[in-house]
C-alpha positions as CSV (number, residue, x, y, z in Angstrom):
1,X,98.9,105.4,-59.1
2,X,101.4,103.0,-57.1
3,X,103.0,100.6,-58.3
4,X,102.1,96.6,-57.9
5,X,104.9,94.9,-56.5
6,X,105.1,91.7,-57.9
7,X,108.4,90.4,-55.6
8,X,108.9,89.3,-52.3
9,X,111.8,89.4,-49.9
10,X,113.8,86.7,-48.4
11,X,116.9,87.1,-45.5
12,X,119.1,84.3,-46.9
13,X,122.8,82.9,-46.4
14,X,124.7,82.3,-49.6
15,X,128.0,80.4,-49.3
16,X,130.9,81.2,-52.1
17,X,134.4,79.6,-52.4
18,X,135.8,82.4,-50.5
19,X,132.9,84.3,-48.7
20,X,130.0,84.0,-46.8
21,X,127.0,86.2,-47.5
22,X,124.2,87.4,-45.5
23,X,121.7,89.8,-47.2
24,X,118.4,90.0,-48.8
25,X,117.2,88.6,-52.1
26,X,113.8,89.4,-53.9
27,X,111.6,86.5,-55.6
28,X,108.5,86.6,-56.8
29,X,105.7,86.3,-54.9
30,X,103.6,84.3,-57.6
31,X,106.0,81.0,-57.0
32,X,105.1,78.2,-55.2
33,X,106.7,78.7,-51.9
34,X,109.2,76.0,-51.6
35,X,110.4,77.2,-55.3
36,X,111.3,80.8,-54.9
37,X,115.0,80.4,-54.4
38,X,115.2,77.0,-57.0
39,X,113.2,79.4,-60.1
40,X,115.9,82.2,-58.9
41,X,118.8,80.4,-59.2
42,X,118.0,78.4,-62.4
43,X,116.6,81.1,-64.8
44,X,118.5,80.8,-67.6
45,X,118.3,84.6,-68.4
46,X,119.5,85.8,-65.0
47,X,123.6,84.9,-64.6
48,X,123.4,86.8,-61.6
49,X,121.5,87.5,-58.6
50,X,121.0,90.5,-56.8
51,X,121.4,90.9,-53.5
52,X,120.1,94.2,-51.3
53,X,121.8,95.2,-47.5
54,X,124.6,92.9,-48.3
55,X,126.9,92.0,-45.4
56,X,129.9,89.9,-46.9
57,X,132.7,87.9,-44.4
58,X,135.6,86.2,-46.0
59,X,135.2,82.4,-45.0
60,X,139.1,82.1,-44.3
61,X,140.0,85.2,-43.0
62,X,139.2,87.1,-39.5
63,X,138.5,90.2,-40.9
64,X,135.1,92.9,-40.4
65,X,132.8,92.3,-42.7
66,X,132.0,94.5,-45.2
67,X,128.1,96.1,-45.4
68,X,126.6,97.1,-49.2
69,X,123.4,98.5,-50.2
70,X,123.4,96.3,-53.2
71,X,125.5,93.7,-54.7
72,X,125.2,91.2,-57.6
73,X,126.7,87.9,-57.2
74,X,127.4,85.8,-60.6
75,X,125.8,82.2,-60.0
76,X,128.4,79.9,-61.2
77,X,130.1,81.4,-58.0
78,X,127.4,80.4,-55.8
79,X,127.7,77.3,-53.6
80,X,124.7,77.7,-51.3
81,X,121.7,79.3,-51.3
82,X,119.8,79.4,-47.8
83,X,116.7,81.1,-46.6
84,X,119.0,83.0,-43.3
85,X,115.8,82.5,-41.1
86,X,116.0,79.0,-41.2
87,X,119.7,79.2,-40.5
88,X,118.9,81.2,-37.5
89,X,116.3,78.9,-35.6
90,X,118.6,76.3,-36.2
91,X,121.3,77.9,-34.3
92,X,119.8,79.1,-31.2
93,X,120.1,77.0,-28.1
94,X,116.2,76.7,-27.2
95,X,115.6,75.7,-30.9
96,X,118.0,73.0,-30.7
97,X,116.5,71.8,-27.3
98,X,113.1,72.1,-29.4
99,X,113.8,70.1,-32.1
100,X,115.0,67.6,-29.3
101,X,112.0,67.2,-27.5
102,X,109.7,67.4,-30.8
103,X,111.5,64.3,-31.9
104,X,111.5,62.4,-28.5
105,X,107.3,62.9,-28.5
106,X,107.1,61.9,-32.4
107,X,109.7,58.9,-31.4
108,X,107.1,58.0,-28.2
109,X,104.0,58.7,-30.3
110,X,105.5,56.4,-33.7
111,X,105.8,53.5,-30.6
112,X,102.8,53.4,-29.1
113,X,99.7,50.7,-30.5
114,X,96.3,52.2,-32.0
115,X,93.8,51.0,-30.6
């Protein structure tokens, strides 16, 4: 009989002192979805969160980053938490340009008179 998998996965960023992370964390999927990473971070039982296909760069330092399977990160060492697909689309040149034109119509659309 297989197993129910009660977790879900999420690509995020997480931002220490010294490092910048990149890797995968699992929440679970019966969170609201704008929660997931805010129940992670602030169960009192957990004092560390696990992290799967870890890729870690030192912040201050031009070095190769190193890959893991797995890592666990203590969370008083954690600065920033963010979902890594969110990150991405913000990044790209044509999302940027996006977003520019999305605001420009709501801009236009906010100034025009209902009938």
């Amino acid at each position: 009989m297989a197993k129910e998998i009660d977790t879900v996965p999420i690509e995020v960023i997480i931002l220490t002192a010294d490092h910048e992370i990149k890797g995968t964390v699992h929440v679970s999927k019966y969170t609201k979805t704008n929660r997931e990473l805010t129940d992670l971070l602030n169960d009192r039982e957990k004092r560390f969160l696990a992290v799967t296909n870890a890729e870690i760069v030192p912040r201050n330092a031009n070095t190769p980053p190193k890959r893991y399977n797995f890592l666990e990160i203590h969370i008083d060492c954690i600065m920033l938490v963010h979902p890594s697909s969110q990150v991405v689309f913000r990044e790209t040149t044509k999302a940027q340009e996006d977003i520019a034109r999305f605001r420009e119509l709501r801009k236009k659309l906010n100034q025009t008179k209902p009938f």
